[in-house]
FIVEX-850262 format. One record per residue: x, y, z of N, C-alpha, C in turn; residue in three letters; residue number from 1. Coordinates in steps of 0.05 Angstrom, whole numbers, plus 5000, padded with zeros to 4 digits. Layout:
BEGIN
NODE, nc1, nc2, nc3, cac1, cac2, cac3, cc1, cc2, cc3, residu, num
NODE, X, Y, Z, X, Y, Z, X, Y, Z, ALA, NUM
...
// end
This chain:
BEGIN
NODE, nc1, nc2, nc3, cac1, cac2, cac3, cc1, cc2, cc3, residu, num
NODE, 6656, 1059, 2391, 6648, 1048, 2366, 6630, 1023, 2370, UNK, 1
NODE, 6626, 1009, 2395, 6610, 0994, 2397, 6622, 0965, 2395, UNK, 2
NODE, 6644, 0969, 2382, 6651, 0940, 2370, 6681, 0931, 2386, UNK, 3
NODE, 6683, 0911, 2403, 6716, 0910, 2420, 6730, 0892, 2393, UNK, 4
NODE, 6759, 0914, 2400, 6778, 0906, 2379, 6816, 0900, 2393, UNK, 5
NODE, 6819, 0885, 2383, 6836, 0875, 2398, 6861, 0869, 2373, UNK, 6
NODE, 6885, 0859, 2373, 6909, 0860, 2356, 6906, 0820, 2359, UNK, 7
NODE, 6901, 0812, 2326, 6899, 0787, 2322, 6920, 0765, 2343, UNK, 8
NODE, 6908, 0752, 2363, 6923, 0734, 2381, 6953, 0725, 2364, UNK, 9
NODE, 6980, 0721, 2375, 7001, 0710, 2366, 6999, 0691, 2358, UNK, 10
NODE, 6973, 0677, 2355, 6978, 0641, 2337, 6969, 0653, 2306, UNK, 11
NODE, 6947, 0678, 2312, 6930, 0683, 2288, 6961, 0697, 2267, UNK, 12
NODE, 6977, 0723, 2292, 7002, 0739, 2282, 7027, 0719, 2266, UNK, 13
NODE, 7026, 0701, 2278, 7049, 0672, 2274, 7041, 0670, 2239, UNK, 14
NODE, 7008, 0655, 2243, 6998, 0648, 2211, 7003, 0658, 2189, UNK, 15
NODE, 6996, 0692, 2191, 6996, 0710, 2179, 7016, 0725, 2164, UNK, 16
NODE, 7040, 0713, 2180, 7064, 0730, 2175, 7069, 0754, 2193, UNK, 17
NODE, 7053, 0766, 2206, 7063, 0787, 2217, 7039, 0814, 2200, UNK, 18
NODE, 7024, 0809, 2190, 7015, 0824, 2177, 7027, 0845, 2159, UNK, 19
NODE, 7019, 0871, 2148, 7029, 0890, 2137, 7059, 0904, 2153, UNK, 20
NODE, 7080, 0903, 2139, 7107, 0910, 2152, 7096, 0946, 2163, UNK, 21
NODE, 7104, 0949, 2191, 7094, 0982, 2206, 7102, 1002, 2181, UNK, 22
NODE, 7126, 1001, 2173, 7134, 1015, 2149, 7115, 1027, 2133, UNK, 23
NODE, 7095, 1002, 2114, 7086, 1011, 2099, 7057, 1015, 2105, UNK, 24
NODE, 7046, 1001, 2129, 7026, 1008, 2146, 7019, 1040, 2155, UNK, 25
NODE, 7046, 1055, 2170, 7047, 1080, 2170, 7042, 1101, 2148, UNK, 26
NODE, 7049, 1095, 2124, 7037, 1106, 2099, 7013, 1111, 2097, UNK, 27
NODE, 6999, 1091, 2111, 6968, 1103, 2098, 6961, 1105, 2128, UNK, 28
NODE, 6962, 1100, 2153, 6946, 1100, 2173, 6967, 1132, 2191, UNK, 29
NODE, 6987, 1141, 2189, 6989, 1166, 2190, 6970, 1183, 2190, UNK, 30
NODE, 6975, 1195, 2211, 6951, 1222, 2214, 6921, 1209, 2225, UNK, 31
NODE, 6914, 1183, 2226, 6891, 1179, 2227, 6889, 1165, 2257, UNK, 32
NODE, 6880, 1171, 2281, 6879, 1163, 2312, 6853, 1162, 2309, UNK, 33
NODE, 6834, 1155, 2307, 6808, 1154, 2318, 6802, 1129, 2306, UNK, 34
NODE, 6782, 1125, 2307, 6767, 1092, 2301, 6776, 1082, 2275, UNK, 35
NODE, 6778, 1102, 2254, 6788, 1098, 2226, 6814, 1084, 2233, UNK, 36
NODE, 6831, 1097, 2243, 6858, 1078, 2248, 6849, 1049, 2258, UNK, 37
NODE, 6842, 1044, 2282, 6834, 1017, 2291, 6826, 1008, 2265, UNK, 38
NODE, 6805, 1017, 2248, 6799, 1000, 2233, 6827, 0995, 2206, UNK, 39
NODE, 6837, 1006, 2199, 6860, 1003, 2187, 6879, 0983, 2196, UNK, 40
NODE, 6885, 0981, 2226, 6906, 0970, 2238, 6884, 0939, 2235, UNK, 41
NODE, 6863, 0936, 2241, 6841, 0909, 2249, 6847, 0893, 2213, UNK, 42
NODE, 6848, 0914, 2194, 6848, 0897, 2175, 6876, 0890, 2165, UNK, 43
NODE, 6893, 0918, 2166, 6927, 0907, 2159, 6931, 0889, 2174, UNK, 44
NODE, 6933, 0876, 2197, 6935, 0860, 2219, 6927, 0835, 2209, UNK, 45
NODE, 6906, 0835, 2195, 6897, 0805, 2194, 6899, 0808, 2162, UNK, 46
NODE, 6921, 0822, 2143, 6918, 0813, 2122, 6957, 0807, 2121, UNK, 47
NODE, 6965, 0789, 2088, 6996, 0786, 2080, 6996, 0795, 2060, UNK, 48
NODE, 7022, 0800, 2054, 7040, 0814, 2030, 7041, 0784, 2007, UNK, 49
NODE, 7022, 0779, 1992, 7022, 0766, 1966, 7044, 0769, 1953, UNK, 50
NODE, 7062, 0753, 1933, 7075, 0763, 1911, 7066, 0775, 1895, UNK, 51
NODE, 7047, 0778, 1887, 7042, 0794, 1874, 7044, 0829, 1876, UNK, 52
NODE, 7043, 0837, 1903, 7045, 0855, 1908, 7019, 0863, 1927, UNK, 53
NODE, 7001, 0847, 1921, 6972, 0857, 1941, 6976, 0850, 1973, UNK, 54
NODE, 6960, 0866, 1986, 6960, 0854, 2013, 6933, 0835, 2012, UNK, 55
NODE, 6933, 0818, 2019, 6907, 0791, 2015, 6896, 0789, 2051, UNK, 56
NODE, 6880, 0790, 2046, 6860, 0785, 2068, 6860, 0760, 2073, UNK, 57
NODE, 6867, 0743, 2100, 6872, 0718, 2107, 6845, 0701, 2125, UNK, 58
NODE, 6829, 0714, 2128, 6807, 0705, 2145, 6784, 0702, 2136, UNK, 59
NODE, 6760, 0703, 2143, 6733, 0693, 2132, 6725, 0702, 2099, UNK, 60
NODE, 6723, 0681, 2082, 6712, 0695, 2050, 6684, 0693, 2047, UNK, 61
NODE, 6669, 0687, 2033, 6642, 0691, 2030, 6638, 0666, 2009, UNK, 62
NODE, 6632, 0645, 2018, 6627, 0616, 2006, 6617, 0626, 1979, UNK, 63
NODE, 6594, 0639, 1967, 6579, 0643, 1946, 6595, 0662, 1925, UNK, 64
NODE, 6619, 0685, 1933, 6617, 0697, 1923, 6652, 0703, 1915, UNK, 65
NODE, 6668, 0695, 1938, 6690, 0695, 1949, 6703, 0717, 1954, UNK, 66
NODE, 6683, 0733, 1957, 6693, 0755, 1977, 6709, 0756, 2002, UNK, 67
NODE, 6722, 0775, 2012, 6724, 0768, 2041, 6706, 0776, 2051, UNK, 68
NODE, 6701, 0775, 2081, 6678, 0793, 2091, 6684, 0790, 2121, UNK, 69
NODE, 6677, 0808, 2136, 6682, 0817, 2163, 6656, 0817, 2184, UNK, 70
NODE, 6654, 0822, 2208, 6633, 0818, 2225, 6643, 0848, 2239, UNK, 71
NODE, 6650, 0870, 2231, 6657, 0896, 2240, 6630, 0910, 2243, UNK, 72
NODE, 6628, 0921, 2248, 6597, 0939, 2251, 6610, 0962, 2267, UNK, 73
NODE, 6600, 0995, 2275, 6582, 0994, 2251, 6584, 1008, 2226, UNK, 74
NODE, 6609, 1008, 2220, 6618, 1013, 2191, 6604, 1006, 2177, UNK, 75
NODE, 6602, 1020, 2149, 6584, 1013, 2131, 6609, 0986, 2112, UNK, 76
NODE, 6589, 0967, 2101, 6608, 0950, 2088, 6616, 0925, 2107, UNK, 77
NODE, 6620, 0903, 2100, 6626, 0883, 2119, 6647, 0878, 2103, UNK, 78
NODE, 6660, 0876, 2073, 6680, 0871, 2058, 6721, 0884, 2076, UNK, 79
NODE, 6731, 0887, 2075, 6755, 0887, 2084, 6752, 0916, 2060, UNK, 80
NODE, 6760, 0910, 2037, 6775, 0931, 2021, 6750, 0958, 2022, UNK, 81
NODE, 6722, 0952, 2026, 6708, 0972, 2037, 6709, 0987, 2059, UNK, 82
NODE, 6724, 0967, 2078, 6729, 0987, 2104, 6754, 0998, 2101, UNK, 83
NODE, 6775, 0989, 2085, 6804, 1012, 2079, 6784, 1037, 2065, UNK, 84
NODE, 6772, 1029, 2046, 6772, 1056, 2030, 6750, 1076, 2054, UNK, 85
NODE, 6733, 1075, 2064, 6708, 1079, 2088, 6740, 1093, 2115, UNK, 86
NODE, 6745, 1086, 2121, 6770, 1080, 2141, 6788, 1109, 2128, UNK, 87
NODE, 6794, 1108, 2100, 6808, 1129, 2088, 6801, 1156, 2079, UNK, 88
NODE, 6780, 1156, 2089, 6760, 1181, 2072, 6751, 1183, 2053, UNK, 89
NODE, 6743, 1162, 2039, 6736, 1156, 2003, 6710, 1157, 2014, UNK, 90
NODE, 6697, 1180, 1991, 6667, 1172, 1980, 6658, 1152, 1974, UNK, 91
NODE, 6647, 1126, 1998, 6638, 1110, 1979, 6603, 1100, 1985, UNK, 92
NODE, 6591, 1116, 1993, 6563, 1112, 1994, 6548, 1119, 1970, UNK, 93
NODE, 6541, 1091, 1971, 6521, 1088, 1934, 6547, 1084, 1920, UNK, 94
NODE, 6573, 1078, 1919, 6583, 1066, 1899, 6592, 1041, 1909, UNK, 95
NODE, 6617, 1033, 1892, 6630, 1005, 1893, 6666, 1011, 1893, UNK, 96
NODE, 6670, 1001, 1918, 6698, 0994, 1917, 6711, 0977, 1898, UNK, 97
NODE, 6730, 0985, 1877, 6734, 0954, 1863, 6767, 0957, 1858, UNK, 98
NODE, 6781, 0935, 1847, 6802, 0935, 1847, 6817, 0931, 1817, UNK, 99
NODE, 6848, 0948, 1817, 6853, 0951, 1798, 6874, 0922, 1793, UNK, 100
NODE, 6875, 0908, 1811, 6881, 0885, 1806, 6879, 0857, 1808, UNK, 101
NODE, 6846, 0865, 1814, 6833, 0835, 1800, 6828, 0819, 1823, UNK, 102
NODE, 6841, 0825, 1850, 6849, 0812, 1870, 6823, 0812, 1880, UNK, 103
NODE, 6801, 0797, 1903, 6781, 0799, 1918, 6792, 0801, 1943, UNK, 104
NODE, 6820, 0793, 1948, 6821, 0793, 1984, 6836, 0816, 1977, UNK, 105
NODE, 6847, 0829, 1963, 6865, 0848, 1971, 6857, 0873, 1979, UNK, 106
NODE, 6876, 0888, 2004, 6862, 0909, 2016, 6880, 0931, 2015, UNK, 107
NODE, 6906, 0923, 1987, 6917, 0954, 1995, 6913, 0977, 1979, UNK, 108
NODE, 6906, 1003, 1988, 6896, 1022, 1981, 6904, 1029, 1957, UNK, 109
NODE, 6926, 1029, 1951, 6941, 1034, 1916, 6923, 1019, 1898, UNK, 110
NODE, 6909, 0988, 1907, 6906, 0979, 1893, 6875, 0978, 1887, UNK, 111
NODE, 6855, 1005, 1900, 6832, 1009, 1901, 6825, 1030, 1887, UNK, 112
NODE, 6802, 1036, 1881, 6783, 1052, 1866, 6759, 1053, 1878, UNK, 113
NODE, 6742, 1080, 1865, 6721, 1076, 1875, 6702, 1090, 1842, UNK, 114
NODE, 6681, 1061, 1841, 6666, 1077, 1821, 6634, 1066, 1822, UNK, 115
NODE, 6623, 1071, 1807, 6598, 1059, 1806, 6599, 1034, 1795, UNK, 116
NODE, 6574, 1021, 1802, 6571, 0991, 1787, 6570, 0988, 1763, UNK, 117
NODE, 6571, 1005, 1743, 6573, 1003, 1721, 6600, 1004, 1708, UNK, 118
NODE, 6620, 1027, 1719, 6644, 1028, 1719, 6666, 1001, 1734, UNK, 119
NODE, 6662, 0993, 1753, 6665, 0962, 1760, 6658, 0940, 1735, UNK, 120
NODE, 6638, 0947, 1717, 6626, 0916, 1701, 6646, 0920, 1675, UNK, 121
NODE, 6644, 0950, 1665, 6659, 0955, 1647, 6684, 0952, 1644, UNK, 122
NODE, 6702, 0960, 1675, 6729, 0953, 1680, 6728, 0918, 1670, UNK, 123
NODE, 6704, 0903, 1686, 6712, 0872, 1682, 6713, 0864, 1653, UNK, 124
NODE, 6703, 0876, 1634, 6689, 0875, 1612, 6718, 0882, 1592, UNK, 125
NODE, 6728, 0905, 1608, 6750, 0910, 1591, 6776, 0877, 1594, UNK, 126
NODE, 6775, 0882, 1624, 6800, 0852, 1629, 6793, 0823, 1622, UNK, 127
NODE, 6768, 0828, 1609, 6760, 0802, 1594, 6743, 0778, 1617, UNK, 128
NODE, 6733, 0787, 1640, 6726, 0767, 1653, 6694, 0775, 1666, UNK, 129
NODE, 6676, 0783, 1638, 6656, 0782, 1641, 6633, 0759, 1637, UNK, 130
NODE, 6610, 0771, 1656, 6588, 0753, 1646, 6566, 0770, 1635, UNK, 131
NODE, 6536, 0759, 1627, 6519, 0790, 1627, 6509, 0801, 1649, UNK, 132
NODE, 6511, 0824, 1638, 6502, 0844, 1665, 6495, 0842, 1685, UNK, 133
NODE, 6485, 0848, 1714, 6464, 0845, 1723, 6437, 0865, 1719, UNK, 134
NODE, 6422, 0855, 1721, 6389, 0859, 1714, 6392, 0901, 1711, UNK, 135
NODE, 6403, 0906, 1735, 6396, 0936, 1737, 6416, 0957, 1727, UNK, 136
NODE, 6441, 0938, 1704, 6460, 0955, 1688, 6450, 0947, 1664, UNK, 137
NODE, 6427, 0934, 1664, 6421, 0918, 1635, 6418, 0956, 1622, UNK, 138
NODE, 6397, 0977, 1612, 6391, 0989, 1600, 6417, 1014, 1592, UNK, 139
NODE, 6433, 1012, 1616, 6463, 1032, 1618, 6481, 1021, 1598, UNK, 140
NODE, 6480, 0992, 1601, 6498, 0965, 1585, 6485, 0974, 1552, UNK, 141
NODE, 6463, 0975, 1555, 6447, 0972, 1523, 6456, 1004, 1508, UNK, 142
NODE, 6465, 1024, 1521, 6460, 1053, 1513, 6497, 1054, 1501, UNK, 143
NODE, 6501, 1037, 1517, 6533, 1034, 1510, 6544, 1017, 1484, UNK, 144
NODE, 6538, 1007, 1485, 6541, 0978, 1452, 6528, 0959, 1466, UNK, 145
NODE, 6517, 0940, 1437, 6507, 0918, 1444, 6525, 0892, 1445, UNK, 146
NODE, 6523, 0871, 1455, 6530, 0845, 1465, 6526, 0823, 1452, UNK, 147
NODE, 6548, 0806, 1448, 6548, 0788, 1435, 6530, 0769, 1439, UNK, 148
NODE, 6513, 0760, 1459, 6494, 0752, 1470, 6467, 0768, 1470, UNK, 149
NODE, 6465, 0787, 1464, 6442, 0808, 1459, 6424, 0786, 1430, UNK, 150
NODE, 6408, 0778, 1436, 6385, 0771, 1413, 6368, 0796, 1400, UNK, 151
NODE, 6360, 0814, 1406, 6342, 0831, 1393, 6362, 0855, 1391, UNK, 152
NODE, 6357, 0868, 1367, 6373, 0888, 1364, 6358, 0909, 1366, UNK, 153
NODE, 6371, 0938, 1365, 6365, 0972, 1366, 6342, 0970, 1352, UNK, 154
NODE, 6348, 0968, 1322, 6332, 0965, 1294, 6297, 0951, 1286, UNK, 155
NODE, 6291, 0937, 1315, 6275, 0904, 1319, 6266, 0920, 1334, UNK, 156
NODE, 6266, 0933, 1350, 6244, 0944, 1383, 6226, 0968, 1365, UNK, 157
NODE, 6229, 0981, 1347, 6200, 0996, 1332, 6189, 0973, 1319, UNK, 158
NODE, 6197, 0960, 1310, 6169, 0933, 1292, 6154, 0925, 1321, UNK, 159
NODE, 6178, 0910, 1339, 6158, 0898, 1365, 6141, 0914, 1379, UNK, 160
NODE, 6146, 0942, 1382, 6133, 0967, 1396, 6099, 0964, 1375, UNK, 161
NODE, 6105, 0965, 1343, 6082, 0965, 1334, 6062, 0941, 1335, UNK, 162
NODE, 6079, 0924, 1342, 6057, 0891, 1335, 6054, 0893, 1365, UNK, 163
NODE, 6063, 0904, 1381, 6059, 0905, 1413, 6021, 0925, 1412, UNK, 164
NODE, 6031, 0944, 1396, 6001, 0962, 1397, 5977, 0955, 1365, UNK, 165
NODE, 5986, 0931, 1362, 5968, 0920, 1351, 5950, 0901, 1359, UNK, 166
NODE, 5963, 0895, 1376, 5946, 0866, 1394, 5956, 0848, 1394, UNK, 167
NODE, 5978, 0846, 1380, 5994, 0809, 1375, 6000, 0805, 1399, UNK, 168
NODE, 5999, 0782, 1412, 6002, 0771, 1436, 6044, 0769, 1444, UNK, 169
NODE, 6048, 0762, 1461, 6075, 0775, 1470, 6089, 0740, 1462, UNK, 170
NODE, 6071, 0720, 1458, 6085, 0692, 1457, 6086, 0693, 1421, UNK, 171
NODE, 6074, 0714, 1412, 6071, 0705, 1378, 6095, 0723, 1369, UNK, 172
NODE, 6103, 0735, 1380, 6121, 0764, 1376, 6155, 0743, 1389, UNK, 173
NODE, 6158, 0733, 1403, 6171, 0724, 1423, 6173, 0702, 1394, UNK, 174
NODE, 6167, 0685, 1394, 6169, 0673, 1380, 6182, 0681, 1348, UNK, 175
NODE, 6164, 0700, 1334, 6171, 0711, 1312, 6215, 0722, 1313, UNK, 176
NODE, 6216, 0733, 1340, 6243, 0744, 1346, 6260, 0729, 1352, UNK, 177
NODE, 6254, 0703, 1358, 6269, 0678, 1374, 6272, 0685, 1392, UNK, 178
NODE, 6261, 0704, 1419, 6271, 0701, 1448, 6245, 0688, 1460, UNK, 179
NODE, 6248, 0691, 1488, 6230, 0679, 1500, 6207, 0705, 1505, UNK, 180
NODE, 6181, 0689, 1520, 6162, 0718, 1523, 6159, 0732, 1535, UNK, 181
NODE, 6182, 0725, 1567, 6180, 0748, 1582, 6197, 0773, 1574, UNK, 182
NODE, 6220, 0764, 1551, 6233, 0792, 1539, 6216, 0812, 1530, UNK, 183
NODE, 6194, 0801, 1501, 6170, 0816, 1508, 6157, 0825, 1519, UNK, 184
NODE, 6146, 0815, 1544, 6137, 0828, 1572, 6155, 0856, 1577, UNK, 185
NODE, 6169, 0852, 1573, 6192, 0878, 1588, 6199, 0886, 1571, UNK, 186
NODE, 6199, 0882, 1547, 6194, 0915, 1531, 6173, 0926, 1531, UNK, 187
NODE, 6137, 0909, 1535, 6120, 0933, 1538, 6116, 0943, 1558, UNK, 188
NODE, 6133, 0938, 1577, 6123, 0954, 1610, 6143, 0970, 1598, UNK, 189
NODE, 6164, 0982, 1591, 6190, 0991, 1588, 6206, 0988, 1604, UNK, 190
NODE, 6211, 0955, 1614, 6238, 0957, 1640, 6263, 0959, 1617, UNK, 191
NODE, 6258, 0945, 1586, 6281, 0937, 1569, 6276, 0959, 1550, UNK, 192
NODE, 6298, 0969, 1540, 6302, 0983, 1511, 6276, 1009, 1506, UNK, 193
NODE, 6281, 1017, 1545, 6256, 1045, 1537, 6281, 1068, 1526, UNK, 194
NODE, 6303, 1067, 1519, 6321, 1097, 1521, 6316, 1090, 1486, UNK, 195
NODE, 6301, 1068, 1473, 6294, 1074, 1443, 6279, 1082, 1435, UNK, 196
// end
């Protein structure tokens, strides 16, 4: 695999607790001897049993984002709960690992899913701990209901479409709608509100 893997030193095993009890470790890494296991054992090993019920990932997070994140290669994914599900045979190229309990370090499999980025925003959206979109679920986001933060509505993009092919400039229109003019901009290229 390219990558030397070794069972976290006894000061790291001491910290940790002992990692995932073999018991419940054997549950999911059963049947699996080849690199997938190593990678199973590399992350149960360096993760603990939360009260809550999650296993939490105890080592490097991701300053910006607070992810955990790993220096494993060459697995796809540097995240911990990406390499359980990658590790377990889950389809996850081109989607998103996400979790059904909210947790970012947690890596145990019960507590994973796999869906697209849109199905991830929606889940957050349902548990109440959204922001808006990002940029490239914006038109999937718009086909679905609109947003309490949405300024231009469904009803508003045929008037702007026509003052767009009349010549009105995109700051007079922008203005008229109260947004700014690059929203205009991007409805006449059609990055925004082409599925109207």
């Amino acid at each position: 695999m390219g990558t030397s893997w070794r069972r976290p030193p006894a000061r790291l095993a001491a910290k940790l607790g002992g990692g995932i009890p073999d018991a419940e470790r054997t549950a999911w890494t059963g049947g699996l001897f080849d690199n997938r296991d190593r990678i199973l054992t590399f992350v149960f090993d360096r993760s603990r049993i939360a009260s809550s019920g999650c296993w939490e990932w105890q080592l490097a997070l991701n300053e910006q984002n607070g992810y955990p994140q790993t220096n494993l290669r060459p697995v796809p994914g540097k995240r911990p709960h990406q390499l359980v599900a990658w590790a377990l045979g889950w389809k996850i190229e081109g989607l998103s690992v996400c979790h059904h309990c909210d947790n970012k370090r947690c890596v145990r499999p019960d507590h994973l899913f796999v869906g697209t980025a849109l199905d991830n925003h929606l889940d957050c959206v349902r548990k109440g701990r959204h922001s808006p979109p990002p940029k490239t679920l914006w038109s999937e986001m718009m086909k679905e209901r609109p947003h309490h933060w949405q300024k231009i509505s469904r009803e508003q993009i045929p008037e702007i479409r026509t003052r767009l092919a009349n010549g009105e400039t995109h700051a007079s229109i922008a203005t008229r709608f109260g947004v700014g003019r690059q929203a205009i901009t991007k409805i006449a290229r059609g990055e925004r509100w082409a599925h109207v």
